[in-house]
C-alpha positions in Angstrom: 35.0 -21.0 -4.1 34.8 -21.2 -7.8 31.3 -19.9 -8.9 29.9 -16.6 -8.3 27.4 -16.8 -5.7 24.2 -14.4 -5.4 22.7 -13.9 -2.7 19.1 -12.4 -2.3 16.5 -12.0 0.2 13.1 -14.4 -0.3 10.2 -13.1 -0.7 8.2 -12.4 0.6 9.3 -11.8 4.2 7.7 -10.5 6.9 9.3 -7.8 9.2 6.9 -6.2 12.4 4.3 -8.2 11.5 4.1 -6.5 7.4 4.7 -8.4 4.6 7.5 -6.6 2.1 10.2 -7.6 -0.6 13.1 -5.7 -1.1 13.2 -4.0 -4.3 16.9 -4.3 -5.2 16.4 -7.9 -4.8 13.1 -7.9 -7.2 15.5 -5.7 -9.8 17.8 -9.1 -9.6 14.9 -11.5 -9.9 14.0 -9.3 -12.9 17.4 -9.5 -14.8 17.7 -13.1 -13.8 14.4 -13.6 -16.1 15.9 -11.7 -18.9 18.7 -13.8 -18.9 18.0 -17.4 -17.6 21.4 -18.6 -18.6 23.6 -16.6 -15.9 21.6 -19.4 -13.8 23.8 -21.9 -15.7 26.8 -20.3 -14.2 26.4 -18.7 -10.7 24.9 -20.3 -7.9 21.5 -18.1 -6.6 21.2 -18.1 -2.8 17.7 -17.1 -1.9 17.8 -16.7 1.8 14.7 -16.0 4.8 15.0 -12.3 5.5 16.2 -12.7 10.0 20.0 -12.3 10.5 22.5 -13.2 11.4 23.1 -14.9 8.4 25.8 -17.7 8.8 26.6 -18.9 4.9 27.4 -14.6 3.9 29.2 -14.1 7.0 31.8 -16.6 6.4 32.0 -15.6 3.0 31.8 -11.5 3.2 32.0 -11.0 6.8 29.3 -10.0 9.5 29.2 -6.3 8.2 28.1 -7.4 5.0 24.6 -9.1 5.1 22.9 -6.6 3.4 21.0 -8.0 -0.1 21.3 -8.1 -3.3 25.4 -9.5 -2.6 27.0 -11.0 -5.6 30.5 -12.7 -4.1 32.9 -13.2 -6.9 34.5 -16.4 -7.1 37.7 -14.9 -9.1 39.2 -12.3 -7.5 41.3 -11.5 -10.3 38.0 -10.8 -12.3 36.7 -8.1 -10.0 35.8 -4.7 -11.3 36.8 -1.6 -10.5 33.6 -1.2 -7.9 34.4 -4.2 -5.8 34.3 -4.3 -2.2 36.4 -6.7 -0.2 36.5 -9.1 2.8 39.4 -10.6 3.6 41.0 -11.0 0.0 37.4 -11.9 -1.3 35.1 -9.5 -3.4 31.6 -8.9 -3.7 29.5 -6.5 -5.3 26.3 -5.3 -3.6 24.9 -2.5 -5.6 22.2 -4.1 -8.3 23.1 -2.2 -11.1 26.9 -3.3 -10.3 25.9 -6.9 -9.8 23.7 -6.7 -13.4 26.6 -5.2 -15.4 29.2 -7.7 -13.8 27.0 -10.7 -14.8 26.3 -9.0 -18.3 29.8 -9.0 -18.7 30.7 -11.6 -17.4 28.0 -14.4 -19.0 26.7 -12.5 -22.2 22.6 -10.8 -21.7 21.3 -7.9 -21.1 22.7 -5.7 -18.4 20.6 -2.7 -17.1 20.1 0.6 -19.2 22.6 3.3 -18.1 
């Protein structure tokens, strides 16, 4: 893996019957209109809101499906905040994953 993949719940979903969307995912959504171009460099994986789901487990392990999840294709680039699975890291706070990809790609990260 080469690209940083982000990985957010769709919206919306529907959970007992109610529709919702999660609002750390709609903060992503929201900084990935402010700054179309990180779109040019990580991949976005919208996924349906049931678990398991297969593509983060393999990546981040089964304990870590929870949404927003930005998986970081160079380790070596990780910040200080990082979590790990298996030798791979992934950030899954928003605010993290915004200033990572501010950083990282140029735009606007979120206001402190």
């Amino acid at each position: 893996m080469q690209r940083d993949i982000l990985f957010l719940l769709s919206a919306p979903f529907e959970d007992h019957g109610q529709p919702w969307f999660c609002a750390s995912c709609a903060m992503m959504e929201g900084a990935l209109l402010a700054n179309a171009h990180w779109g040019d460099s990580i991949e976005v994986c919208r996924m349906a809101y049931p678990r398991p789901r297969q593509e983060m487990i393999a990546l981040i392990g089964e304990a870590n499906q929870g949404m927003p999840a930005l998986v970081l294709g160079d380790a070596s680039k990780a910040p200080a905040e990082a979590k790990q699975h298996e030798g791979r890291c992934f950030l899954d706070e928003p605010k993290a994953i915004a200033r990572y990809l501010a950083a990282a790609y140029g735009g606007a990260g979120p206001h402190p």
